[in-house]
C-alpha positions in Angstrom: 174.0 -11.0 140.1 170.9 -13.1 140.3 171.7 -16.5 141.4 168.0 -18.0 141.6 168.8 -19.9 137.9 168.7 -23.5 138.3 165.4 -25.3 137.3 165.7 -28.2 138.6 164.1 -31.4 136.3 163.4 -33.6 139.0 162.4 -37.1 139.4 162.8 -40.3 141.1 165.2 -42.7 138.5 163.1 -44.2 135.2 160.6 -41.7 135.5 161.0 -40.1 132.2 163.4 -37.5 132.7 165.9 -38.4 130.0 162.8 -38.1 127.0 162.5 -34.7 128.2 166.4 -33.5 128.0 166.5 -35.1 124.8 163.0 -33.1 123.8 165.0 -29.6 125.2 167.7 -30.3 123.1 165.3 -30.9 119.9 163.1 -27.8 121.2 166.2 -25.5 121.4 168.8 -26.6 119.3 166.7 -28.4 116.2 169.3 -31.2 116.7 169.4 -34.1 118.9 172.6 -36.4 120.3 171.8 -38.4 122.4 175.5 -38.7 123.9 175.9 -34.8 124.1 172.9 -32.9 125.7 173.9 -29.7 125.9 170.2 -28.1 127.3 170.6 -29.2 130.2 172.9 -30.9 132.6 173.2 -33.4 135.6 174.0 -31.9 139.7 176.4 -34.6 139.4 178.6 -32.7 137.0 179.3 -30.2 140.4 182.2 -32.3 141.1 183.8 -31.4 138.4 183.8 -27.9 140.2 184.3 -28.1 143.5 187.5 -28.1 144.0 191.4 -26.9 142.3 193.8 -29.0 143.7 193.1 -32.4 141.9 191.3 -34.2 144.1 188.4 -36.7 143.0 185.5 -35.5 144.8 183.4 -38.9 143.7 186.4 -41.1 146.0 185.0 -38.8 148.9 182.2 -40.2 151.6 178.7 -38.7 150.6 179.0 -36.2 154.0 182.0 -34.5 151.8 180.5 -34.8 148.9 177.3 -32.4 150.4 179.0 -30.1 152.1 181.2 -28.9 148.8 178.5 -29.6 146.6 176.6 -26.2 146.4 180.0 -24.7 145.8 179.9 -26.9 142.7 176.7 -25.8 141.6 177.3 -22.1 142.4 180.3 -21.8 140.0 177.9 -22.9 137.4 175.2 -20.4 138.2 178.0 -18.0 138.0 179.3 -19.8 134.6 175.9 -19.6 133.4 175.6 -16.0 134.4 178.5 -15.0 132.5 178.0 -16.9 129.0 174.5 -14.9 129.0 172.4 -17.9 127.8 168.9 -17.2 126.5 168.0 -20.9 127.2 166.8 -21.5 130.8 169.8 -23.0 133.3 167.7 -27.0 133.3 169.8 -29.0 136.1 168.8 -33.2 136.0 168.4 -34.1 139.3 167.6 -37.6 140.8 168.0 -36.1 144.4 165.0 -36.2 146.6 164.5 -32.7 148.1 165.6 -32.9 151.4 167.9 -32.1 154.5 171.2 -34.2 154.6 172.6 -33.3 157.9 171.9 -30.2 157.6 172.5 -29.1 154.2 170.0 -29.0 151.5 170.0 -31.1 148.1 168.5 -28.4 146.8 169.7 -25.0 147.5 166.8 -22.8 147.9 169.3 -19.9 147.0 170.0 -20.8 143.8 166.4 -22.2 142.2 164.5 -20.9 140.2 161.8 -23.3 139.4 161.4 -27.2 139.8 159.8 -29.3 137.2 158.8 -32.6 138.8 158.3 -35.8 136.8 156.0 -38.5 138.1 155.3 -42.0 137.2 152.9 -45.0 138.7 155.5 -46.4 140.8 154.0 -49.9 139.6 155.4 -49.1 136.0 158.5 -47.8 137.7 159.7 -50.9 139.5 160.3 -53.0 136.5 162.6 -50.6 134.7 164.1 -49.6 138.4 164.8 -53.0 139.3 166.2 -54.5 135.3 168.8 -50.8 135.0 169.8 -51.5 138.7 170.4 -54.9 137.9 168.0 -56.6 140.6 165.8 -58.6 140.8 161.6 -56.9 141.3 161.6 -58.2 144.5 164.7 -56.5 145.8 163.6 -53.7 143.7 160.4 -53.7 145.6 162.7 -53.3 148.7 165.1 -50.6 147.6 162.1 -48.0 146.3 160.6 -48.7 150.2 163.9 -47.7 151.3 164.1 -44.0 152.5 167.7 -44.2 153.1 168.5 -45.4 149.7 171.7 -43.7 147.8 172.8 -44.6 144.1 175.8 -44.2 142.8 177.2 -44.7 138.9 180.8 -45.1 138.5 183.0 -41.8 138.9 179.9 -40.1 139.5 178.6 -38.3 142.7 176.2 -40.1 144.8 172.3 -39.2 144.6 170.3 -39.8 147.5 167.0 -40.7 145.7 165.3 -42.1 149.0 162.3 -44.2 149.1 160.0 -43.2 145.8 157.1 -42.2 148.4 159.5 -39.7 150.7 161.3 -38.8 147.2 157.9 -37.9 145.4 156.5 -36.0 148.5 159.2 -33.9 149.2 158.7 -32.7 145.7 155.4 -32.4 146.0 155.2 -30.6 149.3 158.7 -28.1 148.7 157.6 -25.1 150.7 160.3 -22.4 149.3 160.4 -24.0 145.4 158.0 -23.3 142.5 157.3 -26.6 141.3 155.5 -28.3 138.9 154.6 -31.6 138.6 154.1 -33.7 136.0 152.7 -37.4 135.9 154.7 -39.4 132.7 151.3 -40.9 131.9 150.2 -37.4 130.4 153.1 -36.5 128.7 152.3 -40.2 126.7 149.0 -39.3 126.1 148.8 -35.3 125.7 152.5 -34.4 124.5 152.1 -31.4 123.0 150.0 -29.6 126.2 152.3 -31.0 128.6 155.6 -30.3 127.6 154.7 -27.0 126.2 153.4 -26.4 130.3 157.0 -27.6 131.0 158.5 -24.9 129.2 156.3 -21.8 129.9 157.1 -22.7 134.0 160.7 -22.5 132.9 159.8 -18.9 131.0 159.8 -20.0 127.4 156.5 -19.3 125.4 156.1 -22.3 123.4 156.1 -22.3 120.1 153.6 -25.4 119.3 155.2 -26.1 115.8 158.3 -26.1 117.4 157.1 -28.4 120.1 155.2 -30.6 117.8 158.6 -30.5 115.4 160.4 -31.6 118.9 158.4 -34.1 119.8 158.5 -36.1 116.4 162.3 -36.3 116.9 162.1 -37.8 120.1 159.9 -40.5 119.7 160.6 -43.9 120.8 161.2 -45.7 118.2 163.6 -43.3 116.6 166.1 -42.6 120.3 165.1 -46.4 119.8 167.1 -46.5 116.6 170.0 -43.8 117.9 171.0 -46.0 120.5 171.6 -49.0 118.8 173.7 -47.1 115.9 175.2 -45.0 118.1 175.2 -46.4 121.5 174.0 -44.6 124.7 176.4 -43.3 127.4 173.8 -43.4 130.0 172.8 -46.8 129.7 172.8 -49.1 132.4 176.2 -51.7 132.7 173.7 -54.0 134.3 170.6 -53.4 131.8 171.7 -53.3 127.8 169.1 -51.1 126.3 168.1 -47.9 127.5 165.1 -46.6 125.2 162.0 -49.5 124.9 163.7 -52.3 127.1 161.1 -54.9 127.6 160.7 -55.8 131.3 159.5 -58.3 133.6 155.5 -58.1 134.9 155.0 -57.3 138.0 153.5 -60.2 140.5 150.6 -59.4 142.3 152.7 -59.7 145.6 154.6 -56.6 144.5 152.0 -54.6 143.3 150.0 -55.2 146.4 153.8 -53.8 148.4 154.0 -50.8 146.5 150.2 -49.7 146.3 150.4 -50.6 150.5 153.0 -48.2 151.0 153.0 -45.9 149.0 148.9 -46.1 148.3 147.9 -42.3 149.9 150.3 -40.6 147.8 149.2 -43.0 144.3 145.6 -41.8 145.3 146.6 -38.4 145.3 148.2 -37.6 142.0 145.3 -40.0 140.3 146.8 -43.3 140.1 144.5 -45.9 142.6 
């Protein structure tokens, strides 16, 4: 049994990684609900998993939580193994790719591919800060933070570190075939960067298809889902999901983010 299936869709939180499950699920299934994605699913659904005996693995500390996690995610490689899917094993992932005491986020044994999704940090922070339900300023201080853990109710926690230590060790994973893409370019060039998205993963795109898929997820229509429908993801602390309009960013914490995280904003194009 091959267990190198998992591509990982990375990225640090309101980065874009939510437009392109909903674009997979358009792509693959010609449908899209916003409240049931059924392309791809979260690494915090391993819980669910890990263990027989009733116990609430999201009540546990976060060392618990890691070292029974990649049992989790190995009973849905298995899962995914036996079901036969034609459709590629997409994991969401907010986890930087790092060493927790030992034990990987990402289990080299059991990826496939990695599919990184970037955005200027700058444009992050406001959307960061208003779903976490903080203020820009302590935004500013959390997405500096490399020790910084989230957790949403009865989930698992994600340990999303600071976005320059999360984005690098993306970037720079020695054992994982990654690639990255910046959310600017999916914007501008949609149809060339999403159909790259799904040839790494091993699906020849089928540009109608893509350009069909696209047109279902634009803004203004997941826009328009969400407020008939609701969104399950949404934010306690935020309201709306899709399009929120944000605070602008002062000059004080532009000039934070571009200090510390400047090297890296140079390198993928963005000072």
């Amino acid at each position: 049994m091959d267990y190198k299936q998992i591509v990982w869709l990375a990225s640090y939180p309101k980065s874009g990684n939510t437009w392109v499950r909903c674009f997979l699920d358009a792509y693959f299934l010609g449908d899209l609900d916003i409240n049931d994605l059924l392309s791809t699913v979260s690494d915090n659904l391993p819980g669910a998993f890990q263990v027989g005996d009733g116990t609430d693995i999201t009540k546990e500390n976060y060392e618990i939580q890691q070292l029974t996690r990649h049992m989790g995610l190995l009973r849905m490689v298995r899962q995914y193994n036996e079901t036969g899917q034609e459709i590629p094993f997409f994991v969401k992932t907010h986890n930087a790719n790092l060493l927790i005491n030992g034990c990987e986020l990402i289990p080299d044994i059991l990826t496939k591919k990695a599919i990184v999704i970037i955005r200027d940090p700058r444009d992050v922070l406001p959307s960061f800060s208003t779903h976490m339900g903080v203020d820009m300023d302590t935004g500013t201080d959390w997405m500096q933070n490399k020790y910084r853990m989230l957790q949403a109710k009865n989930t698992m926690m994600d340990f999303i570190s600071s976005w320059k230590d999360h984005t690098r060790s993306w970037l720079d994973a020695p054992t994982h075939s990654v690639l990255w893409v910046r959310y600017e370019d999916m914007k501008e060039r949609p149809v060339e960067i999403f159909s790259k998205m799904l040839k790494h993963a091993g699906v020849e795109p089928d540009e109608k298809r893509v350009e069909k898929a696209l047109e279902a997820v634009r803004l203004d229509k997941l826009k328009k889902m969400e407020s008939e429908q609701g969104f399950k993801e949404q934010s306690p602390k935020a309201g709306q999901f899709f399009g929120k309009k944000h605070d602008s960013i002062t000059p004080k914490q532009k000039h934070a983010i571009e200090k510390h995280c400047g090297r890296l904003m140079k390198r993928l194009g963005y000072v």
